[in-house]
C-alpha positions in Angstrom: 140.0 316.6 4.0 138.5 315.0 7.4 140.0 312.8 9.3 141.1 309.2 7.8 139.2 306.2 9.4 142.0 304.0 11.4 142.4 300.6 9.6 141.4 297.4 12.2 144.7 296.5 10.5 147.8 297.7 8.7 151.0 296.2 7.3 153.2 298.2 4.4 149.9 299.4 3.1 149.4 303.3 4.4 145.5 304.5 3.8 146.1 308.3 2.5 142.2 308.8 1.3 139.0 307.7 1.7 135.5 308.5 0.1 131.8 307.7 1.2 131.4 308.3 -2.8 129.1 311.1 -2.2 127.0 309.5 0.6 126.9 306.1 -1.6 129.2 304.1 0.1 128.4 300.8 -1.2 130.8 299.7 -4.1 131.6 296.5 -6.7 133.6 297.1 -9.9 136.0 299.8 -9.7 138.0 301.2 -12.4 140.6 304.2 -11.9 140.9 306.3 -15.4 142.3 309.6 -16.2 142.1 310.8 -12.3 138.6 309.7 -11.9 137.2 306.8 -10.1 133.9 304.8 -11.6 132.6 302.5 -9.2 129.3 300.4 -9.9 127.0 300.5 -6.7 124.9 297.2 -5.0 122.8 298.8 -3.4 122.4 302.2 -4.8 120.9 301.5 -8.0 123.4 302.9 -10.4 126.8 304.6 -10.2 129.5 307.0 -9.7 132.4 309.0 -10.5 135.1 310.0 -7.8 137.7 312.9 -9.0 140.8 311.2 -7.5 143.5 313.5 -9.0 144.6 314.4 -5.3 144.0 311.3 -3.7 144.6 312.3 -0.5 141.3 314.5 -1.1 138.9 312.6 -3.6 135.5 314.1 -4.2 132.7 312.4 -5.6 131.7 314.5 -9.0 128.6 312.6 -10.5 126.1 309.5 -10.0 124.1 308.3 -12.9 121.1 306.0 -11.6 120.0 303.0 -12.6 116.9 302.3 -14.5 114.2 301.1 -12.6 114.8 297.2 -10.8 118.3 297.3 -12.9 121.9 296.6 -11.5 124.9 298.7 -12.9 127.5 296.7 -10.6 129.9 296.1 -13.0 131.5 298.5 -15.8 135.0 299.2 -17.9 136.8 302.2 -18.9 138.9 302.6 -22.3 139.8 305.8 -23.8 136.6 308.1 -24.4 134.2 305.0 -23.5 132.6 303.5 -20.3 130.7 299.8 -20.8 127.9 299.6 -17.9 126.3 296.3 -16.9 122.4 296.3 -17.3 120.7 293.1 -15.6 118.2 292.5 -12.7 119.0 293.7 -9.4 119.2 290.7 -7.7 119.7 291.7 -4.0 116.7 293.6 -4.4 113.9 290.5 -5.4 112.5 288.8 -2.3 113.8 285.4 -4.1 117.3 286.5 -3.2 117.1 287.9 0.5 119.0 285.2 1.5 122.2 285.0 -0.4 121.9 281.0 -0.5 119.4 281.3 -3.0 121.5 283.6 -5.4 124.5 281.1 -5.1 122.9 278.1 -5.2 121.3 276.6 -8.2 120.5 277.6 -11.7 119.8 281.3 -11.5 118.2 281.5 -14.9 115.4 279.2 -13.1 115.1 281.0 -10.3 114.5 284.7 -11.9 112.3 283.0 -14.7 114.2 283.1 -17.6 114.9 279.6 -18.2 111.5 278.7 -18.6 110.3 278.1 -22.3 107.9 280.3 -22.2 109.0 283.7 -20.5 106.6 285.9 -18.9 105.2 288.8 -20.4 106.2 291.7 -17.8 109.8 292.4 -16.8 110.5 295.3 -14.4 114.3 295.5 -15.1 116.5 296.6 -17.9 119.0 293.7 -19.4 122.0 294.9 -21.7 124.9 296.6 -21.9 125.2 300.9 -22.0 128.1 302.5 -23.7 128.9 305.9 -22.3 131.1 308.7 -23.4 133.7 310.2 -20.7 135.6 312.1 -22.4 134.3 314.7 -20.0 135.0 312.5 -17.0 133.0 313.7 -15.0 130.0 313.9 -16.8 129.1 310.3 -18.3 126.8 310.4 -21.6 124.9 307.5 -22.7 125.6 306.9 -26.6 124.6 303.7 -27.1 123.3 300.3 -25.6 123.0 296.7 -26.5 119.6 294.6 -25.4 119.5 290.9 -24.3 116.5 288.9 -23.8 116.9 287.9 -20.5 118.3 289.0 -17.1 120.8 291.1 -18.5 124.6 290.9 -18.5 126.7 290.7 -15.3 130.8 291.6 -15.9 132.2 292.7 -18.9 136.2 292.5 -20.2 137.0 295.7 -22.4 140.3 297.1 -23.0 139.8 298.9 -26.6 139.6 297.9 -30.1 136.4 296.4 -32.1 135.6 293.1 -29.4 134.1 293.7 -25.7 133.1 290.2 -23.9 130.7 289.7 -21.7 128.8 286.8 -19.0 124.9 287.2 -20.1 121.9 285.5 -19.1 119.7 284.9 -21.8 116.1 283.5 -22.3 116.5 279.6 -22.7 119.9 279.2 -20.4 120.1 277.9 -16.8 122.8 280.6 -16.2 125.2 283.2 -17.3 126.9 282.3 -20.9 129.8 283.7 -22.6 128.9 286.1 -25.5 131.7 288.4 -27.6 130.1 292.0 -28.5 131.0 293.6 -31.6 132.1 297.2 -30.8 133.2 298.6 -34.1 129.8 300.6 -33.8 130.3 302.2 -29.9 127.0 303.5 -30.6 125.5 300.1 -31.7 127.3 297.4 -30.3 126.1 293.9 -31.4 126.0 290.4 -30.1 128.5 288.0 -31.8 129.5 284.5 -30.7 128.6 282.4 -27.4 129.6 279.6 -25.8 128.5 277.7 -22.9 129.1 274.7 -21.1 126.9 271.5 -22.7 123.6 271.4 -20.5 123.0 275.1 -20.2 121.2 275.2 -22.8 117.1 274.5 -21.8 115.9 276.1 -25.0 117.6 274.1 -27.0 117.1 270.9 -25.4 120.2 270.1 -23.2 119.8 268.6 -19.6 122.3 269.7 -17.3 124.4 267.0 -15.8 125.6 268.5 -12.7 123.8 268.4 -9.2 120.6 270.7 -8.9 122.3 272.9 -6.4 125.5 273.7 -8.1 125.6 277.2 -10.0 127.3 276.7 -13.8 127.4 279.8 -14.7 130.1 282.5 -16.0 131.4 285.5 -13.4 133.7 286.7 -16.4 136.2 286.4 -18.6 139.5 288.0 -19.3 140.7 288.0 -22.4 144.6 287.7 -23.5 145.3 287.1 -27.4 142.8 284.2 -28.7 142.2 282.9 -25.1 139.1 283.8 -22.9 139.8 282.6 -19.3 136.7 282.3 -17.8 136.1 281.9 -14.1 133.0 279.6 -14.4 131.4 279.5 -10.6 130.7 276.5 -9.4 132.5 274.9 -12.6 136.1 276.0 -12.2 138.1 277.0 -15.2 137.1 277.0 -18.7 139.1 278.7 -21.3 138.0 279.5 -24.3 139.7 279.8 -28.7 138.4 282.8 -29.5 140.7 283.3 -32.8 137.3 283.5 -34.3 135.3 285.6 -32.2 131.6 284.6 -33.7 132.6 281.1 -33.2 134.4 280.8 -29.9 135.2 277.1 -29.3 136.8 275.2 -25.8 139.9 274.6 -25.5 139.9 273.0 -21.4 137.8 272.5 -18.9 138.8 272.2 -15.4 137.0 271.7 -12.0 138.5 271.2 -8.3 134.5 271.8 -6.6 134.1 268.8 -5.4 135.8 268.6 -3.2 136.6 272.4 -2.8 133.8 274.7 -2.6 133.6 276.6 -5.9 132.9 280.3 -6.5 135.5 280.6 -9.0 135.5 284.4 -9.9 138.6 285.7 -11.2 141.0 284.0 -13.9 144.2 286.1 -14.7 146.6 285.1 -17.0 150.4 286.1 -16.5 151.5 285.3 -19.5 155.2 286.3 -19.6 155.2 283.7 -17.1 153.0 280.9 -18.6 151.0 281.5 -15.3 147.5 281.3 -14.1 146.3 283.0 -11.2 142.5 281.4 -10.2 140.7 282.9 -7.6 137.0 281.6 -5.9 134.9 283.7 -4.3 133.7 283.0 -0.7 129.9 284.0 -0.9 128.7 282.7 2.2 129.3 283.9 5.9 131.4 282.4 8.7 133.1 280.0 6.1 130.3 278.2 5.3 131.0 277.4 1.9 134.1 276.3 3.1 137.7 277.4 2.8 138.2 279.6 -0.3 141.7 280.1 -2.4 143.7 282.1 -4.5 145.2 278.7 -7.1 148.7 279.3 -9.2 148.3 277.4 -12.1 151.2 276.2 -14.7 149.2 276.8 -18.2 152.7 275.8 -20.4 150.5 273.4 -21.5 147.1 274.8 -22.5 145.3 271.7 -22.8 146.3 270.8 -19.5 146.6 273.8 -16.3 148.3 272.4 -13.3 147.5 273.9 -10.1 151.1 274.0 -8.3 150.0 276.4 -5.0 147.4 278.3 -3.1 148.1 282.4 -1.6 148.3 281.8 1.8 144.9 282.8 4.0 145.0 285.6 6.6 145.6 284.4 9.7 146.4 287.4 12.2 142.9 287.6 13.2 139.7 285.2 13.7 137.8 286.2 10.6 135.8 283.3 9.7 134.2 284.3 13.6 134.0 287.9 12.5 130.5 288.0 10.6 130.0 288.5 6.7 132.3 286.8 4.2 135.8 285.6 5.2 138.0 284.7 1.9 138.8 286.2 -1.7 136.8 288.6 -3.4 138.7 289.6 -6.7 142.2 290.5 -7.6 143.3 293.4 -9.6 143.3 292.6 -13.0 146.6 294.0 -14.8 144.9 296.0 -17.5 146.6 297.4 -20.0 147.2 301.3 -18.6 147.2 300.1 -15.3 150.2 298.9 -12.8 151.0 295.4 -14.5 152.8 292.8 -12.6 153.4 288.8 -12.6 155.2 289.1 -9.4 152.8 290.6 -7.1 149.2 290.2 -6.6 146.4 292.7 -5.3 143.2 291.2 -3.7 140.2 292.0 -1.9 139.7 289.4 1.1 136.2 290.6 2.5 136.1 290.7 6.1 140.4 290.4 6.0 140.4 293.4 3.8 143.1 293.9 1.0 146.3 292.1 0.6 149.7 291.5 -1.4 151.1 288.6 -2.5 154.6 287.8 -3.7 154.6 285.3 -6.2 158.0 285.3 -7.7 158.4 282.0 -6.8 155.1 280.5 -7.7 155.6 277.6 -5.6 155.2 279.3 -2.7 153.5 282.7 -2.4 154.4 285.4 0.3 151.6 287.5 1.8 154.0 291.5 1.8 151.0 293.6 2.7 147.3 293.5 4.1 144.9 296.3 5.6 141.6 295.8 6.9 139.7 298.8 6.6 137.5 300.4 9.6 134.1 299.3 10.4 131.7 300.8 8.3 129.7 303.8 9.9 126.6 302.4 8.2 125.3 299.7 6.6 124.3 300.1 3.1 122.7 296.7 2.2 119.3 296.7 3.3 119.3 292.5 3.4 118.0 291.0 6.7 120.5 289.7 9.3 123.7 291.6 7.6 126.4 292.0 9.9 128.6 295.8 10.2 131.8 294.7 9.1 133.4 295.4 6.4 133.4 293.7 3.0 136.2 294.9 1.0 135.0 294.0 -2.8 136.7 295.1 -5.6 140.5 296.4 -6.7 142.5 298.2 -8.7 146.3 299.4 -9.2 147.0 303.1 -10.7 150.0 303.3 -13.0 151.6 304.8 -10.2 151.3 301.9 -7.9 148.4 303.5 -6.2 145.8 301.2 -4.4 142.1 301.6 -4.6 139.5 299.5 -2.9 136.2 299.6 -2.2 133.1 298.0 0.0 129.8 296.8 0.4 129.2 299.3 2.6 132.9 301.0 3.9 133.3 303.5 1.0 136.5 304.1 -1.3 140.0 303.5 0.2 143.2 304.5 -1.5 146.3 303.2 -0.3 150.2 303.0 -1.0 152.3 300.4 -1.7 155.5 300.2 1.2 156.4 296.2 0.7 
């Protein structure tokens, strides 16, 4: 094993191994499962597998490449089965060189499939891929399910006949919520959607929002009958889905205006009758404003309360830093996984990873950050990027082991000391 990269920052988080994921170092969903690492690449059109069994000494064991103009950035592990993301690879189209135009505005309209009539050539592929892992290291593709459209961003999967999904279909100013039938791994088949009223183009509905605003799904996460989706620039939404071809609202709940949107995580704590609610910050130096990590009260479902924000990292001047300053995702408790309602795993971007007590959910206690090293490289090949690094996504081992990765600064595995 070479030598570990020194953290810009430390505190009760020790780094004890790091991977450049076989010379891809660029990462965005990351699931640990049976001593392997998947993680879905930005800008390396597809992804890979990390054996983390010693993870003081990962190796990467396989890449699987996208098909041609296609994102795999997002994916989901659950027994013999891994769900990969198909959709256009956004950061690649001219349209989206600056990342203004990617989180600003319908998207649908912007990549064409809004329109009524669509055009005739596409040069990505849009769906969902099921592979088989039960040789972890050596992914098989068994099955996949098309969309019409630009494909399907983030998927929540954690066994059993239902997968969910954000999609953006032909007709729809943005990403919608779909339930996929998976009884059929091989086949799996569209079921029920529901959007927000005005999404709809196809059909006739005229969005009632401000031009610039992006009403669109990130993703859902499922517990029981309830789907709480993290709905961008529209906040909250959670979702009945008792009936899963005929998911209907239950709440809808927006704080941008006068926050600044982004909303891209929703977990439920529900031993707690807790929410945690966390907005992305997509633009540099702050300039989509201050972004938080909410504690809702959900006692009442009809009527989440937000009762505090985490508190933002402060030890350093990162909103000066370059790149994005503020949340990123949180690590999702799922089942398998370390599950906990008292503390909280996030990525922070340019502030790197952090812990949060939130025993008392009045008033949550930052117990850990590190801010990984400077990335030796940069990865994303979009003009005026700065080299710092962008910690992206998360996720907790059953034995309390941290993994994180980055736009550009490879795999990090940490322990726990708070």
């Amino acid at each position: 094993m070479s030598d570990l990269p020194t953290p810009d920052h430390a505190r009760n988080l020790t780094l004890i191994g790091h991977s450049d994921q076989g010379g891809r170092p660029d990462g965005v969903q990351l699931m640990i499962h049976r001593g392997h690492a998947y993680t879905g690449h930005m800008f390396s059109k597809g992804f890979s597998v990390i054996d983390v069994r010693d993870p003081r000494d990962p190796k990467a064991v396989a890449y699987v490449p996208a098909p041609p103009g296609t994102w795999n950035i997002h994916l989901q592990t659950h027994d013999d089965l891994l769900l990969v993301i198909n959709a256009k690879d956004m950061f690649a189209a001219a349209e989206f060189q600056d990342e203004r135009a990617y989180y600003k505005g319908a998207l649908g309209e912007k990549v064409g499939t809004a329109a009524t009539t669509q055009p005739a050539e596409r040069n990505w592929t849009a769906g969902m891929a099921v592979y088989d892992i039960s040789r972890p290291a050596e992914p098989r593709q068994i099955g996949f399910m098309p969309v019409d459209g630009g494909g399907v961003h983030r998927i929540w999967y954690t066994g059993g006949r239902w997968a969910y999904v954000s999609a953006l279909l032909d007709g729809f100013t943005d990403y919608i919520f779909m339930t996929v039938d998976m009884s059929d791994p091989t086949r799996p088949r569209a079921a029920g959607r529901y959007w927000l009223p005005g999404m709809n183009l196809a059909a006739g509905e005229t969005p009632d929002w401000p031009a610039q605003r992006r009403y669109g799904l990130h993703h859902p996460i499922i517990h029981g009958d309830t789907a709480y989706a993290a709905w961008r620039d529209a906040g909250l939404v959670m979702i009945d889905v008792a009936d899963r071809a005929a998911p209907k609202p239950i709440v809808h709940r927006n704080w941008s205006p006068p926050f600044g949107g982004g909303t891209h995580n929703c977990l439920p704590l529900p031993d707690r009758d807790l929410l945690v609610v966390l907005d992305e910050a997509v633009l540099d130096h702050q300039e989509d404003g201050v972004k938080h990590i909410w504690m809702f009260d959900i006692r009442e479902p009809a009527n989440p309360i937000s009762i505090s924000t985490f508190p933002q990292p402060d030890e350093a001047d990162y909103a000066a830093k370059g790149g994005h300053f503020g949340p990123h995702n949180v690590h999702e408790n799922r089942p398998g996984s370390f599950v906990s309602s008292e503390l909280i795993f996030s990525t922070w971007q340019n502030a790197g990873i952090r812990v949060h007590d939130i025993r008392d959910p009045f008033r949550p206690v930052e117990t850990a950050a590190l801010v990984p090293a400077t990335p030796t490289r940069l990865v994303d090949h979009r003009p005026n990027r700065a080299r710092v690094i962008q910690s992206c996504d998360i996720f907790v081992d059953a034995q309390g082991l941290v993994y994180a990765n980055d736009y550009n600064g490879g795999l990090s595995i940490m322990e726990y000391t708070g």
